[in-house]
N, C-alpha and C positions, 0 to 999 in steps of 0.2 A: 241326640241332643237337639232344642232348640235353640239356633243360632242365629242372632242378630248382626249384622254387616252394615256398617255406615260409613258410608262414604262425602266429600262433600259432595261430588255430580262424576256419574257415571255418563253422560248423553254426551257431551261435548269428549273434542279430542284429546284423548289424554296421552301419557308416556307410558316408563316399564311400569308403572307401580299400579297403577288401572289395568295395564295388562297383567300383571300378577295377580290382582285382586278376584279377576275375572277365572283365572286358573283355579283360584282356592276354593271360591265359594261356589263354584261347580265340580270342581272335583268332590269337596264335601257334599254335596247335595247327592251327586253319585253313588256316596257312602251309604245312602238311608237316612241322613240328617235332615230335618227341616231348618233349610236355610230362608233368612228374610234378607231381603238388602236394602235397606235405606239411604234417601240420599237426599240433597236440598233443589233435586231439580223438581219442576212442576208434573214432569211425568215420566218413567222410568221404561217407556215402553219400546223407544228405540235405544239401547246402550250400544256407544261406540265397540265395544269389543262384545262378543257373545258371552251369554251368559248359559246356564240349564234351564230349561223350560221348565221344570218342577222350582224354582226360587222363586218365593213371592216377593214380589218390588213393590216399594211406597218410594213415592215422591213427594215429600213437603209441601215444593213450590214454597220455600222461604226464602227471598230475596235474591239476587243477581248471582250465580254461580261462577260468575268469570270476571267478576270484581271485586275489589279488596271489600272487606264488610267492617262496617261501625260501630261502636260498644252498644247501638241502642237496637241495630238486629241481631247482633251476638246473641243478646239477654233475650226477646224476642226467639231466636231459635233455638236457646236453650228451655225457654219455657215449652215450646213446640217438644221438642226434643221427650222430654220426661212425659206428657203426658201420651203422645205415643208408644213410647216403647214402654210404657208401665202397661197398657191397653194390651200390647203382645203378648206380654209375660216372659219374655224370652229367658232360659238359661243360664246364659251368656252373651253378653255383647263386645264385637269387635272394632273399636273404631281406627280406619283405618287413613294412617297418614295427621298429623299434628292437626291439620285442619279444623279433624273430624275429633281425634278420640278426646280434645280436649275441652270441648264441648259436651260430648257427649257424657265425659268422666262428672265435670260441675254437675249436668242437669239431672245426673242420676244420686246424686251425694242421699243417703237415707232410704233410699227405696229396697237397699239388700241387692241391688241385679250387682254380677261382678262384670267387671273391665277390664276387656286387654286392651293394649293402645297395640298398633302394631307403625312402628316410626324408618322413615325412608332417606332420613337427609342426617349428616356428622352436624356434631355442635356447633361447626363453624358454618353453619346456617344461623344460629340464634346471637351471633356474637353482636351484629348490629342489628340487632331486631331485639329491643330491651322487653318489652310489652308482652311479645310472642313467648322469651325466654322466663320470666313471673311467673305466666300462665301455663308453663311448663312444669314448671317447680312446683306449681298450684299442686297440679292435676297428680302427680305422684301421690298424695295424702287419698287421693280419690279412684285409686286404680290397683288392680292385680299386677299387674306384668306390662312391660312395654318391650316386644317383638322388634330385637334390632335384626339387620341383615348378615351381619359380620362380626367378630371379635375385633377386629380391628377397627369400627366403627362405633362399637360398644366402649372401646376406653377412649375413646375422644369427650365422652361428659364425662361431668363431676361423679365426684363418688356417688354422692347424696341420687343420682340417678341412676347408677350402674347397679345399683345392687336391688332394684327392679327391673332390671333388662335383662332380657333370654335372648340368647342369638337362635336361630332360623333362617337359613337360606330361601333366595326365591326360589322356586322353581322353575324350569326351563322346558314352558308351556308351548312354546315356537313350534309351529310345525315345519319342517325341514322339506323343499321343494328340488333342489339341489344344489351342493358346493359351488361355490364359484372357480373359475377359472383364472387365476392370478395373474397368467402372465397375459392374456388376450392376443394373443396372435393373428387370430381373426378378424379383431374388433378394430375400427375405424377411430373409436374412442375409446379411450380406457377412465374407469371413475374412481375416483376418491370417494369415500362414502367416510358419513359420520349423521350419526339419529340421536334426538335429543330436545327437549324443550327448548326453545328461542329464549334464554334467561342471561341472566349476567353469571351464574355459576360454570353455563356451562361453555363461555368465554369462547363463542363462535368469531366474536368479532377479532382477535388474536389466529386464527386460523384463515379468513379469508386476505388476512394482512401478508400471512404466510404463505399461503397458495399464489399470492399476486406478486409475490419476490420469486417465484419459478415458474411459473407459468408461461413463459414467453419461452423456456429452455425446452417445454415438455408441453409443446402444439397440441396432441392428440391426447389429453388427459384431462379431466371437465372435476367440478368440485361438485357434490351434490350433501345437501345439508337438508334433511329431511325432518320437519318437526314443527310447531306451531307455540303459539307465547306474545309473549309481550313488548320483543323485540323484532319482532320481523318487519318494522316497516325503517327502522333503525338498521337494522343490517342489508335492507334491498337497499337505502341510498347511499351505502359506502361500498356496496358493490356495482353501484351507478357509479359512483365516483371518483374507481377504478377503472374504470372502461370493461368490468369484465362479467356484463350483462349476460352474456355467449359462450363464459367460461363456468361460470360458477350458480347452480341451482338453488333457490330454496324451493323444495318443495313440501304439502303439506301430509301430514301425517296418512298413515294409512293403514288397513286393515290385513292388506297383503305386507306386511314388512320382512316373508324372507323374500320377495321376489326381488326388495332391493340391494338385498344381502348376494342372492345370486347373482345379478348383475352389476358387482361392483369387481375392485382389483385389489384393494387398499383399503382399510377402514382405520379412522381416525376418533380419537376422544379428547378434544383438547379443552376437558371441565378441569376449575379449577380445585373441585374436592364433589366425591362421590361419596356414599355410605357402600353403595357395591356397583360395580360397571354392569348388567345386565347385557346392556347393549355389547357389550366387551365378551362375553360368553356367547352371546349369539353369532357374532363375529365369529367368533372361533369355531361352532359350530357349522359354519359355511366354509368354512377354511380359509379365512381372512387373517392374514397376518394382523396385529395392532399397532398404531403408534401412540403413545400417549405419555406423562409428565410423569416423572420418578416421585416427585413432591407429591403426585394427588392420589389421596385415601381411596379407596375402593379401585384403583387403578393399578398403581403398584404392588397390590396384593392380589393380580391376575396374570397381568403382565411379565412374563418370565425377561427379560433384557436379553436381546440377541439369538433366545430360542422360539418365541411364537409372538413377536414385535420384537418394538424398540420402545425402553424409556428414554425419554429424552430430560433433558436441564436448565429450566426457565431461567438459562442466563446467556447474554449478557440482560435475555428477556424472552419473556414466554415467544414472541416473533421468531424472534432469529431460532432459538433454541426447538420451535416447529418445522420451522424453514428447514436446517440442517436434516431432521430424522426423515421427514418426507423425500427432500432430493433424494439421499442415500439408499430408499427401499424404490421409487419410482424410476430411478436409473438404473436398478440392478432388478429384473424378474427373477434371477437364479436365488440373490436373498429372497426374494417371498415365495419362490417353489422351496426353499430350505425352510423358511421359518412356518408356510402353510401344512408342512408334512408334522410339525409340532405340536397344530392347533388342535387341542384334546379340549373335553370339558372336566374339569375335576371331578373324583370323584364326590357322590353325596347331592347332586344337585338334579337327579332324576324326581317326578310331580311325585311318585308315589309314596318316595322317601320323606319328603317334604309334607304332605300332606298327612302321614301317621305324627310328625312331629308336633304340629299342631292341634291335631286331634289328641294327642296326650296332654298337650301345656292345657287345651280346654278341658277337658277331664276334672285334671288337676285344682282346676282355676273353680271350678264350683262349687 
């Protein structure tokens, strides 16, 4: 097949769903496929995550990729949009993440190319975002299928969109450097680890409130919050404001993300709703116990309670109800040598599996 990938920007640092992206459309390129990947950045030639060197990349260069965009570059890249990918001819096109496929769905309306969207975030992303949800609804009349991550993620929208939605898992592209070591014996420090966009969803600032109600009990333990966003200059000054500059890291995203899997004790997810934890299987792939909220989608359908983490119960608030599950694993290493001997990945979520799955929805979809 010819297969088109658009993304909105591949160059800058991205999360799981860049890094998934990166696994798919080189894994297909491996296949024999002519994969293209499009994107709105100016030039496609350093991407944050590796790509295959047989993928041909076009960069747009339409407008600020790391800023919110306005109805009159929207139309603007949608006009962009169609005359490119009509110039490819492609098969199929992929667009990947709301950003993208719903643009790319409008600018194609009439041209015959079919559309998969493939979508990364539960409903309860569009609920206060009225604009984004319209143009969601739009884009169904204009699209094949939209690629959710999870069944359980899939019945969080309306009918009226479930019944264009395919589940497919990500695939678990991470290359494995080695387990970590849970209890650290050796170690002078021991880390809290949690990776994730700086966003409001994924309610870091509820977790550094948490860490800073124990932290004075548990000296030799450091918070590290690895990830980049919108929020990071908002979360350095209440970790200034804390006194706990020496306690608690943000650091920026990275290309090595199991090394920080390996050198962690504890891995935390304290988002307030996921479409699937990514970060949460990788964890487990390291042998990182989880702690994360019984209430959050893509979380509690990983999270085993008391066999490979702990959910916890945002009450009398998401704080305090952090605070309790942290103390209880960071006090006891005997729970996270119990809970890390449970950390399995389910089945079904190996690239190869995943990868023919998609190769048949596109098949299909032409």
């Amino acid at each position: 097949m010819k297969i088109l990938f658009a993304v909105k920007s591949v160059n800058h640092k991205g999360g799981g769903a860049e890094r998934v992206l990166s696994t798919i459309t080189s894994g297909l390129a491996k296949r024999g496929h002519s994969v293209y990947l499009l994107s709105f950045d100016k030039s496609l030639d350093n991407p944050f995550y590796p790509i295959d060197p047989a993928i041909i990349k076009i960069g747009l260069g339409c407008g600020n990729v790391n800023k919110s965009t306005s109805i009159i570059e929207t139309l603007r890249r949608i006009v962009r949009l169609r005359k490119t990918i009509n110039s490819i001819k492609p098969d199929i096109v992929v667009g990947f993440m709301h950003s993208m496929f719903i643009p790319v769905s409008l600018s194609l309306f009439g041209t015959g190319i079919p559309v998969i969207g493939s979508e990364h975030i539960v409903f309860a992303h569009y609920q206060s975002r009225k604009l984004e949800l319209l143009l969601l609804k739009l884009s169904v009349f204009f699209i094949k299928k939209i690629v959710t991550v999870s069944q359980q993620a899939k019945l969080t929208y309306p009918s009226m969109l479930q019944h264009k939605m395919e589940v497919i898992q990500n695939p678990i592209g991470i290359e494995i450097k080695q387990r970590a070591e849970v209890v650290g014996e050796t170690c002078q420090i021991k880390i809290l680890l949690t990776i994730g966009r700086l966003s409001k969803q994924k309610d870091h600032q509820s977790l550094i409130k948490a860490f800073a109600l124990i932290a004075d009990n548990f000296p030799d333990w450091e918070l590290h919050i690895v990830g980049d966003g919108e929020l990071r200059e908002h979360l350095a000054r209440l970790i200034k404001d804390l006194s706990l500059e020496n306690r608690i890291l943000l650091k920026k995203t990275t290309k090595d993300i199991s090394a920080e899997y390996s050198d962690a004790h504890l891995f935390v997810i304290p988002s307030s709703y996921e479409s699937f934890g990514l970060v949460i299987i990788e964890a487990f792939l390291h042998g990182l116990p989880v702690v994360g909220f019984a209430d959050c989608e893509g979380t509690n359908e990983l999270i085993q309670h008391n066999i490979n983490g702990l959910l916890v119960q945002p009450v009398p608030d998401r704080v305090e109800g952090l605070k309790q599950g942290l103390q209880a694993l960071i006090s006891s290493p005997e729970d996270r040598i119990r809970l890390s001997e449970n950390c399995k990945v389910p089945f079904g979520y190996n690239t190869e599996t995943i990868l023919t799955l998609w190769e048949t929805l596109l098949y299909k979809s032409i």
